[in-house]
C-alpha positions as CSV (number, residue, x, y, z in Angstrom):
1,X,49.8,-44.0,115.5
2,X,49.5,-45.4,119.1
3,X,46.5,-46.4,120.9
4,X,45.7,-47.3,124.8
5,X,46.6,-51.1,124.8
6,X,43.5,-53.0,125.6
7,X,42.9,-56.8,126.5
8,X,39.9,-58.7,126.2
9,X,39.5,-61.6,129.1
10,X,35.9,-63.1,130.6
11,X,34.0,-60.8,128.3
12,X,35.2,-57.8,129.0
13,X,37.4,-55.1,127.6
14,X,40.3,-53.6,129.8
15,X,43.5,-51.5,129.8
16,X,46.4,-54.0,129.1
17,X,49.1,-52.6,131.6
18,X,51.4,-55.8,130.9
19,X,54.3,-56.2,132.7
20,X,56.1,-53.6,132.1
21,X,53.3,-51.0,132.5
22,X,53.1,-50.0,129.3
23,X,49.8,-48.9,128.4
24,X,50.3,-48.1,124.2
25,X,49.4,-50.8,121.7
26,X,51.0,-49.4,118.0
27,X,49.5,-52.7,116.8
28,X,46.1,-53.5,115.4
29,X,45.0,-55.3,118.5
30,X,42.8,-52.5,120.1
31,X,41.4,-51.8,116.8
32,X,40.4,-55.8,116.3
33,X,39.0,-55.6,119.9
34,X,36.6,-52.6,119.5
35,X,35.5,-53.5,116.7
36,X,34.8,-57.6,117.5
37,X,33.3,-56.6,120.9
38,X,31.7,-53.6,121.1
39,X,27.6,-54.0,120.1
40,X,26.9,-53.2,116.5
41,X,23.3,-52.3,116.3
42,X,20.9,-55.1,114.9
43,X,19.6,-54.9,111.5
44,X,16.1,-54.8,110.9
45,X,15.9,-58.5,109.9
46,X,18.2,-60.0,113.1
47,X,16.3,-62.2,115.0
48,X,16.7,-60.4,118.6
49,X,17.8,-63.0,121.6
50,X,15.9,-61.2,124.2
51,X,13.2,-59.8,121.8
52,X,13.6,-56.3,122.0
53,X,16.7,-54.8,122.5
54,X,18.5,-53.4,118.8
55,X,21.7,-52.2,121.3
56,X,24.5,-50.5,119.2
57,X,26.3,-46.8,119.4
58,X,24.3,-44.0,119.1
59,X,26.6,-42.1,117.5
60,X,25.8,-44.6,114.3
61,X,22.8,-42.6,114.2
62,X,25.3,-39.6,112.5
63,X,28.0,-41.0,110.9
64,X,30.8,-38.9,109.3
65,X,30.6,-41.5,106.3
66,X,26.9,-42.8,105.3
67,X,26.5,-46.3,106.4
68,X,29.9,-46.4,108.7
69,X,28.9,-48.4,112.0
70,X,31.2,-49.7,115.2
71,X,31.5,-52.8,116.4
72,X,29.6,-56.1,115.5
73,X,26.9,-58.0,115.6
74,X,28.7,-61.2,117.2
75,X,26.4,-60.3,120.7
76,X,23.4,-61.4,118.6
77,X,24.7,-65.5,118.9
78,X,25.8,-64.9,122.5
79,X,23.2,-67.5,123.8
80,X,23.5,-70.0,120.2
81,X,24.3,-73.6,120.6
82,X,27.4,-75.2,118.9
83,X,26.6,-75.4,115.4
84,X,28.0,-75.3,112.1
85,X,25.9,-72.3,111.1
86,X,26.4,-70.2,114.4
87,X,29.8,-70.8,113.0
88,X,29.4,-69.4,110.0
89,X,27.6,-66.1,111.4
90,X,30.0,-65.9,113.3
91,X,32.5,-65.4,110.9
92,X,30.5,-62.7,108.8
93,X,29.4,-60.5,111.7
94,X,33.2,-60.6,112.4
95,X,34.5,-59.7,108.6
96,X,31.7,-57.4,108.5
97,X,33.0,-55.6,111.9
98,X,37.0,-55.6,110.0
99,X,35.5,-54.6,107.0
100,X,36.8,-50.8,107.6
101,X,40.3,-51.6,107.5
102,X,40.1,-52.7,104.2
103,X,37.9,-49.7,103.2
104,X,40.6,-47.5,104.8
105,X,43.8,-49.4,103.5
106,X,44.5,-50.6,107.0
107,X,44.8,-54.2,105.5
108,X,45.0,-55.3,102.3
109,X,42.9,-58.7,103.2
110,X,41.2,-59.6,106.6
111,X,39.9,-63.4,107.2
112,X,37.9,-64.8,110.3
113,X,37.5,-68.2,111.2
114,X,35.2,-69.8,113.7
115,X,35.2,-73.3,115.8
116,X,34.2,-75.1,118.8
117,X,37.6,-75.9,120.7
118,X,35.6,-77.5,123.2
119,X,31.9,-78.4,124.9
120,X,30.5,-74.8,125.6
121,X,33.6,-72.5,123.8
122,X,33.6,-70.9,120.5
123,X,36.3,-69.0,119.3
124,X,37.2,-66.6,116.7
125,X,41.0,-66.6,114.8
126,X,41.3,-63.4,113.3
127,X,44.2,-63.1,110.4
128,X,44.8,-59.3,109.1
129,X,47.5,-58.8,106.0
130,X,48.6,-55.4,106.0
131,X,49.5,-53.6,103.0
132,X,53.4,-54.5,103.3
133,X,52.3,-58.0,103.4
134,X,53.0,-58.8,107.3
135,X,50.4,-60.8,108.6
136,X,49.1,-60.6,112.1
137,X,47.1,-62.8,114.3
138,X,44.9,-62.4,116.6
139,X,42.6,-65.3,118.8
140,X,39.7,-65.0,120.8
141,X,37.9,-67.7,123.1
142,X,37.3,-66.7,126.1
143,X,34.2,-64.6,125.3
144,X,31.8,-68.2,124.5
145,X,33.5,-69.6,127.4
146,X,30.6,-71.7,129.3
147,X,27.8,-69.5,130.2
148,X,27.9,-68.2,126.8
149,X,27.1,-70.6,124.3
150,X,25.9,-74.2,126.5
């Protein structure tokens, strides 16, 4: 199954026209980018950043399955300093956004890894193993890039 290619640069989400104007993507990578960087909706125990906006899809109001919710809550340590356990959450709001591939035999294993490359950058290494056992990798760092996590 194809999908519109997208890219993700400077916090934001665009078609990937690459260079030779292609815009399809039969890869995982336009999955792995909606569901990293669009806003899940808070839970009722997040501690909001600006106090008062939950954000999220309001089509997660009806699922088709009960619970089934896009994107993730990565938006929630937008403003966090560089710390081990911004880290951490990090890497569980991002698992938790992959989660459905596993659930719908996408991949057979997902892991997400977090670190500080550098003063004021955070990045995220996604791995997926599909269910032949091919492994693809995705990275993201551009989205913590200075303004984003001082």
């Amino acid at each position: 199954m194809s999908d519109l290619a997208l890219t993700f640069k400077n916090g934001l989400i665009d078609l990937d026209f690459g260079d030779d104007m292609n815009l399809v993507d039969d890869g995982l990578r336009t999955a792995v980018i909606l569901s990293l960087f669009c806003d899940r909706r808070a839970d009722d125990t997040d501690i909001l950043p600006d106090g008062e906006d939950r954000r999220g899809w309001w089509g997660d109001i009806y699922p088709s399955v009960d619970g089934d919710r896009i994107g993730s809550r990565l938006w929630l340590n937008d403003r966090a300093k560089q710390l081990a356990s911004v880290l951490r959450r990090d890497e569980k709001f991002g698992k938790e956004a992959l989660a459905w591939m596993i659930e719908d035999g996408v991949a057979k294993d997902v892991t997400v890894t977090a670190e500080n490359p550098g003063p004021g950058i955070r990045a995220i290494h996604v791995s997926i193993t599909k269910p032949s056992g091919a492994v693809v990798e995705f990275k993201f760092n551009d989205y913590w890039e200075a303004e984003h996590a001082l």
